[in-house]
LOMIMI-599373 format. One record per atom (N, C-alpha, C): x negated, y negated, z; residue number from 0; chain; residue in one letter. Coordinates in nm, 4 decimals. Each point is the difference from the previous one (the first is absolute). Layout:
BEGIN
         u         v         w  num  cadena  residuo
         X         Y         Z  NUM       A        A
...
END
This chain:
BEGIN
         u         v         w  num  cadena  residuo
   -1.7557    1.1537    0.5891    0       A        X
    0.1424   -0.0259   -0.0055    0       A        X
    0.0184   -0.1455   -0.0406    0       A        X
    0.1058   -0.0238   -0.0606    1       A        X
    0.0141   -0.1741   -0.0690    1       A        X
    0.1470    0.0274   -0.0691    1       A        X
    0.0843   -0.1452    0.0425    2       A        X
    0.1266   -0.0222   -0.0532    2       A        X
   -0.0307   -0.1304   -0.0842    2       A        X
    0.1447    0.0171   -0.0499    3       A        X
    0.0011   -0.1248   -0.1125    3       A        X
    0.1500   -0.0126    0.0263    3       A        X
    0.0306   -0.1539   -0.0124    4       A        X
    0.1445   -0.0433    0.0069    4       A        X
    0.0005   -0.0399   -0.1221    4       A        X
    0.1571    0.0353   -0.0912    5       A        X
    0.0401   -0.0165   -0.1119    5       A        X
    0.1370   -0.1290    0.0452    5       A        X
   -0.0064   -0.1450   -0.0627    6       A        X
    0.1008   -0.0938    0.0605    6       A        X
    0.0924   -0.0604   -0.0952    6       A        X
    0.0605    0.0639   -0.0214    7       A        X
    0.1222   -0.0582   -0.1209    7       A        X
    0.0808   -0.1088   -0.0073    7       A        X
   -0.0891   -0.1066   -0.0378    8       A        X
    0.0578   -0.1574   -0.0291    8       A        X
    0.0986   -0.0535   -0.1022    8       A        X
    0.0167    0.0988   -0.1430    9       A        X
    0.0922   -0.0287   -0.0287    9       A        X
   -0.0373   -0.0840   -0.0811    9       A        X
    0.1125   -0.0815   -0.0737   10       A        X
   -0.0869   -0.1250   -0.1120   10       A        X
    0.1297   -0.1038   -0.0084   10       A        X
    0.0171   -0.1254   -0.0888   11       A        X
    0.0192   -0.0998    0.0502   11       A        X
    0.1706    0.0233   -0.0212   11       A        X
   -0.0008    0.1278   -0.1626   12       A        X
    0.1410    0.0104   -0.0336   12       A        X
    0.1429    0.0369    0.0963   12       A        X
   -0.0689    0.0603    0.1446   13       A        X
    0.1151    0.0176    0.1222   13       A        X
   -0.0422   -0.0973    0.0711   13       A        X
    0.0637    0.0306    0.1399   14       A        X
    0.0025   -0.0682    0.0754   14       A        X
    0.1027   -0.1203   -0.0162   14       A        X
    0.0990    0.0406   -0.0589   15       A        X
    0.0891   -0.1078   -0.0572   15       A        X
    0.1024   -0.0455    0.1578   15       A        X
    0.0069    0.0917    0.0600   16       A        X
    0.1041   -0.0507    0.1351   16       A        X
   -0.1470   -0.0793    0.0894   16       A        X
   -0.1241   -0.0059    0.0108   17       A        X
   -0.1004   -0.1312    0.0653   17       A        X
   -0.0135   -0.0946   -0.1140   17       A        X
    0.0993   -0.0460   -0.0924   18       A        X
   -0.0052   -0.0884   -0.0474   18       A        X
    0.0652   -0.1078    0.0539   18       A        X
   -0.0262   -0.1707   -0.0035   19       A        X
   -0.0905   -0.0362   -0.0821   19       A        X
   -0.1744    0.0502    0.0552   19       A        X
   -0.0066    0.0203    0.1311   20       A        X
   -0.1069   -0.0037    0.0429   20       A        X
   -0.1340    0.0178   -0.0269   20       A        X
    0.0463    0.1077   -0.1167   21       A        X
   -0.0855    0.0826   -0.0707   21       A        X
   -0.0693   -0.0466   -0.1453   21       A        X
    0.0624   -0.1302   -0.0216   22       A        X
   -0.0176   -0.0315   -0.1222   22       A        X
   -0.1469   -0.0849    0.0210   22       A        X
   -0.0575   -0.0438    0.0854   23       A        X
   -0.1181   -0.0974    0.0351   23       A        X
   -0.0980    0.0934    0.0601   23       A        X
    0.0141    0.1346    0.0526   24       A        X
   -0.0973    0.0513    0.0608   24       A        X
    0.0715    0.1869   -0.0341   24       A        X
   -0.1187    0.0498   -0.0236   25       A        X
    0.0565    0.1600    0.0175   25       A        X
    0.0128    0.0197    0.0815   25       A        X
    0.1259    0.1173    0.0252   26       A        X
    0.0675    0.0638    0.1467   26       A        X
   -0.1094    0.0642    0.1077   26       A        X
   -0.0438    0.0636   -0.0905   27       A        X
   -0.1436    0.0201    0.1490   27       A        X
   -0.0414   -0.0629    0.0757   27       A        X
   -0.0135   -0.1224   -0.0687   28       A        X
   -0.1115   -0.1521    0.0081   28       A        X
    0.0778   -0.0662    0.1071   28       A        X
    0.1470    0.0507    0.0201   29       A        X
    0.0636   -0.0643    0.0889   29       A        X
    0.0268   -0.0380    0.1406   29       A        X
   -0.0470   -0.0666    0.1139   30       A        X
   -0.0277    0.0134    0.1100   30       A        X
    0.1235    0.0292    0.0991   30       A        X
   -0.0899    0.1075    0.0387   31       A        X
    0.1516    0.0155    0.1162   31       A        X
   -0.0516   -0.0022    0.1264   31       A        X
    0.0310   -0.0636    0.1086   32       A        X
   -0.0983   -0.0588    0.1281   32       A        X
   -0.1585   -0.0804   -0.0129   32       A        X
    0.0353   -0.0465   -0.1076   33       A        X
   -0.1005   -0.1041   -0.0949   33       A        X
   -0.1533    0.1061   -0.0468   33       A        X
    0.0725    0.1320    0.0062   34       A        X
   -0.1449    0.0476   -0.0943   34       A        X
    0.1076    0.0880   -0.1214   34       A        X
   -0.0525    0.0365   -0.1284   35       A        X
    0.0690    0.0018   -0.1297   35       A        X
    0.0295    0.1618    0.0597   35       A        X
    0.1084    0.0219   -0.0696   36       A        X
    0.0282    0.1632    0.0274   36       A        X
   -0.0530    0.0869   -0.0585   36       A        X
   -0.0814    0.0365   -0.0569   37       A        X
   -0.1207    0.0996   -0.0521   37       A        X
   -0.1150   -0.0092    0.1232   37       A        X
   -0.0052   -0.1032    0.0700   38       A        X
   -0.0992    0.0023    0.0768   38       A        X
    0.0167    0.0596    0.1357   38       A        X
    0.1390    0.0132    0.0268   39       A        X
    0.0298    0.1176    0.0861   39       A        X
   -0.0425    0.1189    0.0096   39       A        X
    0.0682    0.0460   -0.1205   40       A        X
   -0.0590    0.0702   -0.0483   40       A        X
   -0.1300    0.0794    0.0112   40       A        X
   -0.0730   -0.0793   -0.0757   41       A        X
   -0.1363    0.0329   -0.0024   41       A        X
   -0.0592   -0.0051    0.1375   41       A        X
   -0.0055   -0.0734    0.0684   42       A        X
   -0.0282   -0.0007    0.1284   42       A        X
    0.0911    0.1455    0.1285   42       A        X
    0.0887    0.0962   -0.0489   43       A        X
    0.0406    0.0740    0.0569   43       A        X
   -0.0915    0.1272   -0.0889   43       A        X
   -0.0405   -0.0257   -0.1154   44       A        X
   -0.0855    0.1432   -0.0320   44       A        X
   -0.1429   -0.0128    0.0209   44       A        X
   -0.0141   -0.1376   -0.0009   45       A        X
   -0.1513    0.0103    0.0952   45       A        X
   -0.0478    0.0276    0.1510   45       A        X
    0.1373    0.0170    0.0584   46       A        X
    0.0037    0.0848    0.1335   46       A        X
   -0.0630    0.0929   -0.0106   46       A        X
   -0.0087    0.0783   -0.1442   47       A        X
    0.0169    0.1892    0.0063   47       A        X
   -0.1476   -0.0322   -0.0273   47       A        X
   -0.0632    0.1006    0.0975   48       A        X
   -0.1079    0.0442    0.0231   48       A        X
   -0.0599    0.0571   -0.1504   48       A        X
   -0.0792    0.0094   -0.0517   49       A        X
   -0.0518    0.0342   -0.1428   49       A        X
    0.0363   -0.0588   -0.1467   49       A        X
    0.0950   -0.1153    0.0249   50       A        X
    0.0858   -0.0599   -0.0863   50       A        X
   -0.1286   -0.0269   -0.0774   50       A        X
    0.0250    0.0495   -0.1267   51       A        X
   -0.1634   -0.0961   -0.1023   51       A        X
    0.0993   -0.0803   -0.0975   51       A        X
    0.1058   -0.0030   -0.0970   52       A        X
    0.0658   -0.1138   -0.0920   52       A        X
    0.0987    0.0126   -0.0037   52       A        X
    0.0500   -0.0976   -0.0212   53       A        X
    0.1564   -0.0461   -0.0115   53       A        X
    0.0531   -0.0765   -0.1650   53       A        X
    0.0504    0.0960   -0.0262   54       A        X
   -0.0212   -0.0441   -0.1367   54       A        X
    0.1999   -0.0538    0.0173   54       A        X
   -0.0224   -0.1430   -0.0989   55       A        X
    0.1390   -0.0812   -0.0309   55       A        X
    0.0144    0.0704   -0.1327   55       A        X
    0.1547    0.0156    0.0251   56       A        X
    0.0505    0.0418   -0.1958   56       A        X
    0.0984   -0.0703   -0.0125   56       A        X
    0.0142   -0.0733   -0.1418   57       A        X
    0.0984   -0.1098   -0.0018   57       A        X
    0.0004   -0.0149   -0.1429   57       A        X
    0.0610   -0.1157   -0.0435   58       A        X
    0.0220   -0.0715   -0.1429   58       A        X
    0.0180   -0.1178    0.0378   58       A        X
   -0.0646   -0.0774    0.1316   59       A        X
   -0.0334   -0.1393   -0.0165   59       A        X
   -0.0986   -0.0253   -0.0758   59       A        X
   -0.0273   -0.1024   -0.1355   60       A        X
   -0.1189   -0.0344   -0.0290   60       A        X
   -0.1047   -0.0248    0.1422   60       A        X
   -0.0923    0.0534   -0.0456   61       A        X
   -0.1414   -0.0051    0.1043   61       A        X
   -0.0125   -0.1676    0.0157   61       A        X
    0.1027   -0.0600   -0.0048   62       A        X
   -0.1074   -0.1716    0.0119   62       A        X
   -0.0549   -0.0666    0.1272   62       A        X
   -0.0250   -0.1044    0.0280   63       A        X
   -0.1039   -0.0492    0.0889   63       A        X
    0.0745    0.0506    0.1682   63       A        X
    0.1412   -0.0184   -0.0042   64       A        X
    0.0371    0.0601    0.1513   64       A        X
    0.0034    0.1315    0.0118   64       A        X
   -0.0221    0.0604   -0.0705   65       A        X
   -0.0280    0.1432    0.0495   65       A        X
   -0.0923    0.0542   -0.0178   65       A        X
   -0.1176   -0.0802   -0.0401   66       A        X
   -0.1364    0.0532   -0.0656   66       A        X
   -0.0517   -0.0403    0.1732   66       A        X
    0.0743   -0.1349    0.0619   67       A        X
   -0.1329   -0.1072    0.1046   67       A        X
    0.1011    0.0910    0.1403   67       A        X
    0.1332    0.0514   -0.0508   68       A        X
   -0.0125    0.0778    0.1090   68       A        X
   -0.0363    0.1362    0.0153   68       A        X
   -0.0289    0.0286   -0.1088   69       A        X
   -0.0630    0.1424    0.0809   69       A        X
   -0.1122   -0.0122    0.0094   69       A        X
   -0.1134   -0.0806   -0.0702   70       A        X
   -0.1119   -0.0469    0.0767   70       A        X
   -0.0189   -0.0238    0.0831   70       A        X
    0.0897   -0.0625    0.0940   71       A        X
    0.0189   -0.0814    0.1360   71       A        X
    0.0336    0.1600    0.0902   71       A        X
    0.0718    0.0616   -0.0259   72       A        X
    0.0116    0.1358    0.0654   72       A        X
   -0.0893    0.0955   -0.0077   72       A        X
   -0.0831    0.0080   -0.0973   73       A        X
   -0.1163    0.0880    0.0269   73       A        X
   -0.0709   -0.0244    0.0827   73       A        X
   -0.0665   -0.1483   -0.0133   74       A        X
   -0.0910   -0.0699    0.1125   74       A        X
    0.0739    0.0094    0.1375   74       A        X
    0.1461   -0.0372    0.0032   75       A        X
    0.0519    0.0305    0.1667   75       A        X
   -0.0260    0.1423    0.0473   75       A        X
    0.0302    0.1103   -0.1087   76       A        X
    0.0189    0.1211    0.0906   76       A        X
   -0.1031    0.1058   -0.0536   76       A        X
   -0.1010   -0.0356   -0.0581   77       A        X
   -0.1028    0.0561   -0.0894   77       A        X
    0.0286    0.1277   -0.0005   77       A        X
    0.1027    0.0233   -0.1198   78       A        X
    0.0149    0.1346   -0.0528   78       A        X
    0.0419   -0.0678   -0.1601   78       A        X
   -0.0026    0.1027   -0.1020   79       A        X
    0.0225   -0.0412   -0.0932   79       A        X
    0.1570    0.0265   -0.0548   79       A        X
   -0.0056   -0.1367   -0.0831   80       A        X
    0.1476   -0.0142   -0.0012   80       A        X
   -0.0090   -0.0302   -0.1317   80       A        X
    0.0891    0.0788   -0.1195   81       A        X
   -0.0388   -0.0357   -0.1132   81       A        X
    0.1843   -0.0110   -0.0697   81       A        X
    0.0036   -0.0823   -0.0812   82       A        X
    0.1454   -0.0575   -0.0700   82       A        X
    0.0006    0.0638   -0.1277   82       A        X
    0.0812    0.1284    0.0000   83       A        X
    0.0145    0.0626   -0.1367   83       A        X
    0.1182   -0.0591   -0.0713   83       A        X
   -0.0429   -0.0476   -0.1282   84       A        X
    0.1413   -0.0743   -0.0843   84       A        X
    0.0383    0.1271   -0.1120   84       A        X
    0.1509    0.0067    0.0383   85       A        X
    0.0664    0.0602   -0.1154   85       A        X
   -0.0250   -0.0758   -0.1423   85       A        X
    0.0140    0.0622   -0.0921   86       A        X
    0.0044   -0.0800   -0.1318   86       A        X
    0.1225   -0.0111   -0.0342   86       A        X
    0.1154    0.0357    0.0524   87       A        X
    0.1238   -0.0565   -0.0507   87       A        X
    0.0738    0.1164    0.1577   87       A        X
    0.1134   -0.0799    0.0176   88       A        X
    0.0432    0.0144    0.1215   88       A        X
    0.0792    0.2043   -0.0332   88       A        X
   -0.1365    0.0486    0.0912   89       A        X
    0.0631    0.1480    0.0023   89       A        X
    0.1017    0.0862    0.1116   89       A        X
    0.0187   -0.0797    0.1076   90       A        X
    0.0797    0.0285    0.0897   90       A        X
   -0.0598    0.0900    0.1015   90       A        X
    0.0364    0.0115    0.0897   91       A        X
   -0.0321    0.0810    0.1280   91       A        X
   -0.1008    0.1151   -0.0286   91       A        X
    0.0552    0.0875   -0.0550   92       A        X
   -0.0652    0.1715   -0.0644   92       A        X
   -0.1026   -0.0670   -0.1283   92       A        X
    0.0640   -0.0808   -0.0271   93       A        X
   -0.0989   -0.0002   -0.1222   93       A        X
   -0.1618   -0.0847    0.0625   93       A        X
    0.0217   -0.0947    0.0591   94       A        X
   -0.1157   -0.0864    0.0316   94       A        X
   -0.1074    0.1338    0.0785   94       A        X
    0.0806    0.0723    0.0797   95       A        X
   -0.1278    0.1098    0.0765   95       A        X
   -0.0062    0.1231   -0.1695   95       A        X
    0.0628    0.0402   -0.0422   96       A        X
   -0.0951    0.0548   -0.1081   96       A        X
   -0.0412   -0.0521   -0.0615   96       A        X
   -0.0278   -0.1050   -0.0513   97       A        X
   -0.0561   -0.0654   -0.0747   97       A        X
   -0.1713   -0.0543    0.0720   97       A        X
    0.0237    0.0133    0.0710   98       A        X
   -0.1297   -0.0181    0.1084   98       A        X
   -0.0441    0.0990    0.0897   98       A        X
    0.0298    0.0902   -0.0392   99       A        X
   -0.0414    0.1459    0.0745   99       A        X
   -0.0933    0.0340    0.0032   99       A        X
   -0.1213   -0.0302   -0.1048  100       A        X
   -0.1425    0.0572    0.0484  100       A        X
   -0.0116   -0.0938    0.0547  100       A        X
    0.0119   -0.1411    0.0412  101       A        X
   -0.1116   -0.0890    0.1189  101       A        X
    0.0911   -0.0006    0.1105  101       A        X
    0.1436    0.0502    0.0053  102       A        X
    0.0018    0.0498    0.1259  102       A        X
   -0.0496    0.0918    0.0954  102       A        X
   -0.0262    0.1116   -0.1050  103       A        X
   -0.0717    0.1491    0.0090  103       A        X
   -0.1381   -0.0057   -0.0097  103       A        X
   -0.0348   -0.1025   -0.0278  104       A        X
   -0.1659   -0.0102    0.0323  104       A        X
   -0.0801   -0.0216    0.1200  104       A        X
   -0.0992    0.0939    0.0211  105       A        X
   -0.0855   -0.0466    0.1401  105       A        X
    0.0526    0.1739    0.0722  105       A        X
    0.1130    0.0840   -0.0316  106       A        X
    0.0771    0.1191    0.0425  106       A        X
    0.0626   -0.0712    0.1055  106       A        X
    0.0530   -0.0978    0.0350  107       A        X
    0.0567   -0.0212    0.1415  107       A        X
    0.0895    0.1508    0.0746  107       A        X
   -0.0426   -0.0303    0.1067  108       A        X
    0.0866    0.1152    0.0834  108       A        X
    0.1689   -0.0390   -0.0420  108       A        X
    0.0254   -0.1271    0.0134  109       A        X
    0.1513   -0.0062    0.0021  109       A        X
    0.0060   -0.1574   -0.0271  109       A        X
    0.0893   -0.0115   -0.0326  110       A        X
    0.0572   -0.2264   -0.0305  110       A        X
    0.1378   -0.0015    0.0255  110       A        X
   -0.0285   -0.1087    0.0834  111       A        X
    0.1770   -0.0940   -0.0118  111       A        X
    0.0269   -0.0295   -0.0784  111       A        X
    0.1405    0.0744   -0.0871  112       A        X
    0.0889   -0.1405   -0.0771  112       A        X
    0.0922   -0.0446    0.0866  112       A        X
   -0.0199   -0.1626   -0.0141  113       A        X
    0.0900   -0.1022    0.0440  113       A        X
    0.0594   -0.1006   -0.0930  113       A        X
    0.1464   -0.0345    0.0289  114       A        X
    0.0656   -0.0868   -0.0951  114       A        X
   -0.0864   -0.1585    0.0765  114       A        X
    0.0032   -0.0349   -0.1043  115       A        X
   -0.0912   -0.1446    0.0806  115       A        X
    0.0937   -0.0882   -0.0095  115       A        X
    0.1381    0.0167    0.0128  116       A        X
    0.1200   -0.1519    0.0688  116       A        X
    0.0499    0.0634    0.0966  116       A        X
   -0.0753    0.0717    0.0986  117       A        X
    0.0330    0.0710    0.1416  117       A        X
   -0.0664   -0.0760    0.1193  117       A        X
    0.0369   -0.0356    0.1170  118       A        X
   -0.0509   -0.0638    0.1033  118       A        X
    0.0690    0.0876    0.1444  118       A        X
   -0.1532    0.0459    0.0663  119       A        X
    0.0623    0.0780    0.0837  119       A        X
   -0.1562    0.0455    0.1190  119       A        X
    0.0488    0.0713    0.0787  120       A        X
   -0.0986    0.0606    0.0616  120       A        X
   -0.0330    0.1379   -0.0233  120       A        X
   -0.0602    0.0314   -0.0997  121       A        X
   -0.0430    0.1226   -0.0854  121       A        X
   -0.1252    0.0991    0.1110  121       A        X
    0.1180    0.1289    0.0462  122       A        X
   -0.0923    0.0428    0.0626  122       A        X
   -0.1512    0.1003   -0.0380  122       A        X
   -0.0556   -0.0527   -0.1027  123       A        X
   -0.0963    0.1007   -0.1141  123       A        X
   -0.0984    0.0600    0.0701  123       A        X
   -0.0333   -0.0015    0.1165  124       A        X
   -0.1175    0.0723    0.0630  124       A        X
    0.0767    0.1372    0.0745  124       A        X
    0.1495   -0.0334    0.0232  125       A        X
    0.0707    0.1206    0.0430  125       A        X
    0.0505    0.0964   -0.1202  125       A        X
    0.0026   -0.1119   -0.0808  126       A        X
    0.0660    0.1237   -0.1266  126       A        X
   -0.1340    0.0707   -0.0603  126       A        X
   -0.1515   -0.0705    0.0086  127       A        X
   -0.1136    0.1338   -0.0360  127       A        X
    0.0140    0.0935    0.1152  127       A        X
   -0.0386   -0.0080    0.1086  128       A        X
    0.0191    0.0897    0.0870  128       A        X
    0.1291    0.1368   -0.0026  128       A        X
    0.0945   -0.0953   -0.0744  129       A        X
    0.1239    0.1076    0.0269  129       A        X
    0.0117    0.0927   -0.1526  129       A        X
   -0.1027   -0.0809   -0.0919  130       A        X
   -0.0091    0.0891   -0.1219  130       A        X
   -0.1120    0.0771    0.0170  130       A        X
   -0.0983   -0.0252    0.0625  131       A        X
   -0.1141    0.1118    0.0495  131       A        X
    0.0564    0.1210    0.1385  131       A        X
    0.1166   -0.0231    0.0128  132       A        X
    0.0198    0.1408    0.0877  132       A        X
    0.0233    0.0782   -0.0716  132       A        X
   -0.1160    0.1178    0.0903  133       A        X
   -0.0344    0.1165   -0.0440  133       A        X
    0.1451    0.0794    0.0170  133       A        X
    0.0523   -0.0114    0.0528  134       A        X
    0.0963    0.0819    0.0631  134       A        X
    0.1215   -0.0290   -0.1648  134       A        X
   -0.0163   -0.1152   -0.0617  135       A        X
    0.0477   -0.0075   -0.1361  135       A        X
   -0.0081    0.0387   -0.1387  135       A        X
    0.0566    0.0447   -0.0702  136       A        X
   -0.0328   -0.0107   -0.1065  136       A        X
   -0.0079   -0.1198   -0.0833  136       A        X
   -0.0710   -0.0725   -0.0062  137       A        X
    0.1221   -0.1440   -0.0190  137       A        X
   -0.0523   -0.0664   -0.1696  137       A        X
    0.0693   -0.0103   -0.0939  138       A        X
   -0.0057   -0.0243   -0.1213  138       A        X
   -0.0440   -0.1602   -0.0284  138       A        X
    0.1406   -0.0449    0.0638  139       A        X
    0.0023   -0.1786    0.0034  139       A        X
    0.0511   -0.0188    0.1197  139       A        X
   -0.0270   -0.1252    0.0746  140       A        X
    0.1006   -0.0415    0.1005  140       A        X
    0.0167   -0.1536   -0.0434  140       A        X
    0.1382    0.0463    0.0277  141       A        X
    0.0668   -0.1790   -0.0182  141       A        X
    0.0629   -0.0780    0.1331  141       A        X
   -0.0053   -0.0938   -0.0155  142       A        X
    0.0232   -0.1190    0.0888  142       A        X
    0.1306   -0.0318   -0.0295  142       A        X
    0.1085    0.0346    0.0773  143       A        X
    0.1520   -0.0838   -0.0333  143       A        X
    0.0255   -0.0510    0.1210  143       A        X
    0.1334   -0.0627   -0.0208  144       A        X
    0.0774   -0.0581    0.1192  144       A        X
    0.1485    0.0383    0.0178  144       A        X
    0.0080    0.0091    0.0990  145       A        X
    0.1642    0.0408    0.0316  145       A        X
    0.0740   -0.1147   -0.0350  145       A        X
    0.1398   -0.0052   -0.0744  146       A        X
    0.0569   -0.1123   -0.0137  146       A        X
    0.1597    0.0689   -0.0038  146       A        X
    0.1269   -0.0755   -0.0179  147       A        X
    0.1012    0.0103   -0.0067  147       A        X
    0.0705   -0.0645   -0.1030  147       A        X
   -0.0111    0.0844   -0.1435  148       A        X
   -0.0267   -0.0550   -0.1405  148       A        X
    0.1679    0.0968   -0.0081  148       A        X
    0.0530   -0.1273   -0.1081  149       A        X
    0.0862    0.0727   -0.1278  149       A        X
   -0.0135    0.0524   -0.0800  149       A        X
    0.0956    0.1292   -0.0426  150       A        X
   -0.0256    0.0614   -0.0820  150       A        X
   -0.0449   -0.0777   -0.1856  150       A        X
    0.0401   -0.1151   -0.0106  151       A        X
   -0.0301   -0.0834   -0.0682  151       A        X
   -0.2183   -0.0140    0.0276  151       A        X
   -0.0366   -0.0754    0.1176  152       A        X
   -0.0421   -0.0392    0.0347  152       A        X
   -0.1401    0.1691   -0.0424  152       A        X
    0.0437    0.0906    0.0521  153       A        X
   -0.0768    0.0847    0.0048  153       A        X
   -0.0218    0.0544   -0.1512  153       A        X
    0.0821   -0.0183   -0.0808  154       A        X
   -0.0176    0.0056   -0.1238  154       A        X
   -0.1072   -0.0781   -0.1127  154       A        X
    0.0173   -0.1084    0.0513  155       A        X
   -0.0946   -0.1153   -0.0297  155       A        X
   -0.1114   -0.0005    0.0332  155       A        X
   -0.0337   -0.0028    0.1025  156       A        X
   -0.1484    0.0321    0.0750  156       A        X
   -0.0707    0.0700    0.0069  156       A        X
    0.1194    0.1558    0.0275  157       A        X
   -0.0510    0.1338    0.0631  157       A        X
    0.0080    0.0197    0.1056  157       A        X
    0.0035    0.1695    0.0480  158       A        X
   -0.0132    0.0216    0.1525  158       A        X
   -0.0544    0.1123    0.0208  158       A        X
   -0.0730    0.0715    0.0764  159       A        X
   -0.0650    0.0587    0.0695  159       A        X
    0.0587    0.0783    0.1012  159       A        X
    0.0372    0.1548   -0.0234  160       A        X
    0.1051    0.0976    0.0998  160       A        X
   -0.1145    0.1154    0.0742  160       A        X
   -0.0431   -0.0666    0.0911  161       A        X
   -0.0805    0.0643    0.1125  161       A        X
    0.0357    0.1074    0.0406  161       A        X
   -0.0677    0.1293    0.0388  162       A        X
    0.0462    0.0619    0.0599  162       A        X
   -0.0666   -0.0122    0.1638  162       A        X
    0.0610   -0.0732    0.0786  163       A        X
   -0.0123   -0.0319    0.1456  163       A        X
   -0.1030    0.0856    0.0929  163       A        X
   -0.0099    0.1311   -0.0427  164       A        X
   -0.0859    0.0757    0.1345  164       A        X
   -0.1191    0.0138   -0.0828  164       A        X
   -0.0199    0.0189   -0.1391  165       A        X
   -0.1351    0.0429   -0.0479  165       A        X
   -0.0878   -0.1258   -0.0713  165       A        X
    0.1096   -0.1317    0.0124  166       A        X
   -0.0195   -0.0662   -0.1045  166       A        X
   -0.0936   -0.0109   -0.1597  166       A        X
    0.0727    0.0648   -0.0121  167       A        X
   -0.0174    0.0110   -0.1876  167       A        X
    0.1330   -0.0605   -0.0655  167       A        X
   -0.0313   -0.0437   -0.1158  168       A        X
    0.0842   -0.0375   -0.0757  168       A        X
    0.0724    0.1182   -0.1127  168       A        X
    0.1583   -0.0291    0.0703  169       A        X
    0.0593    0.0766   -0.0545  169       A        X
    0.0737   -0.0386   -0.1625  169       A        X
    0.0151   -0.1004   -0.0178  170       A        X
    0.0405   -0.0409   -0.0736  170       A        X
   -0.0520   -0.1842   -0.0655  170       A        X
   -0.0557   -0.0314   -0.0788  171       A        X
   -0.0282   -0.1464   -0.0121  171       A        X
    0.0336   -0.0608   -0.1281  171       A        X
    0.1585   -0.0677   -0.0008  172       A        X
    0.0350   -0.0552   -0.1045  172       A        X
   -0.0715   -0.1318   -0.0495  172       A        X
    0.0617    0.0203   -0.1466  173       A        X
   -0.0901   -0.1091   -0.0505  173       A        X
   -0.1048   -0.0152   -0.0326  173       A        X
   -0.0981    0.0454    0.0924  174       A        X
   -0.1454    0.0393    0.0055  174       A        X
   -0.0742    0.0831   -0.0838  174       A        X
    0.1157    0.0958   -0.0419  175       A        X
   -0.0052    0.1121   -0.0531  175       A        X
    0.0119   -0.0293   -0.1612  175       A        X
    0.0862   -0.1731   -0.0836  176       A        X
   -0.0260    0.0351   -0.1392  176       A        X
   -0.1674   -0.1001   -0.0277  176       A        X
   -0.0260   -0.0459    0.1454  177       A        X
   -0.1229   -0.0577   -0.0324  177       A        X
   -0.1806    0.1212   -0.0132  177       A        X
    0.0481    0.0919    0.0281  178       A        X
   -0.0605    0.1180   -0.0045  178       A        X
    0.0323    0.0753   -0.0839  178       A        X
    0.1421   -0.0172   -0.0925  179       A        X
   -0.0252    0.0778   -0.1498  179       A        X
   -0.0662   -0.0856   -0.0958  179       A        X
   -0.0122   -0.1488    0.0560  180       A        X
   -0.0249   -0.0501   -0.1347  180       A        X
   -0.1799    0.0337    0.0134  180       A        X
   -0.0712    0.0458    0.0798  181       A        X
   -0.1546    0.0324   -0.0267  181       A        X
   -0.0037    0.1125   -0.0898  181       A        X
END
């Protein structure tokens, strides 16, 4: 058995509302409780028991701060962590097909995708467990949060219409034209 986390960093052309901040260091690279926010991250999927790589997908040029930090993160959490660069900025759907066999390589049982400008307490050792019940059929399981969004708000983002006793997803806007475009 072996997972792989897929971490979507994004590239330098967004991130326009962490500006200026963003202009001297990439958003990942950025420390939040003085360690960079990718390193959260990474450090919540090396919890998961069988974790073997963590692959970055982005359209930051590969240069010296993101080459010396993920070096620096392999050696901290010795799993492999490898920085896949788009060749021109393909967006969400596009960066995971476009890299689909070395996600799909090794057969992993299952991988996290995570947006990597997220900071949180990611419960990933409960969500394998709750995708390995037998008692499930279970396709994908996703990780949301309850919030109290405008209809504006939910448009923009997306939302996620649970059905409460079986939890499955009944409905997931938004989500849904990033899955026609594969």
């Amino acid at each position: 058995m072996m997972y792989k986390a897929v971490i979507l960093v994004g590239g330098p052309q967004k991130g326009t509302r962490f500006r200026p901040l963003s202009f001297d260091i990439p958003k990942p690279l950025f420390p939040v409780a003085g360690v960079p926010t990718i390193q959260h991250l990474i450090e919540a999927c090396c919890k998961v028991p069988n974790m073997r790589e963590i692959l970055l997908i982005g359209f930051y040029q590969a240069d010296e701060s993101i080459t010396e930090f993920t070096s620096s993160m392999i050696r901290e959490y010795n799993v492999n962590i490898r920085y896949l660069q788009e060749y021109t900025s393909l967006g969400t759907a596009g960066g995971i097909y476009h890299f689909r066999d070395q996600i799909q390589s090794g057969d992993p049982e299952a991988f996290f995708l995570i947006n990597g400008d997220v900071c949180g307490d990611f419960p990933l050792i409960n969500m394998v467990q709750f995708h390995k019940n037998p008692n499930l059929n279970t396709l994908i399981t996703v990780l949301g949060t309850e919030v109290n969004a405008t209809r504006q708000q939910s448009q923009q983002y997306g939302c996620i219409v649970e059905n409460k006793d079986t939890h499955e997803i009944s409905i997931m806007l938004r989500s849904l034209q990033l899955l026609s475009a594969i």
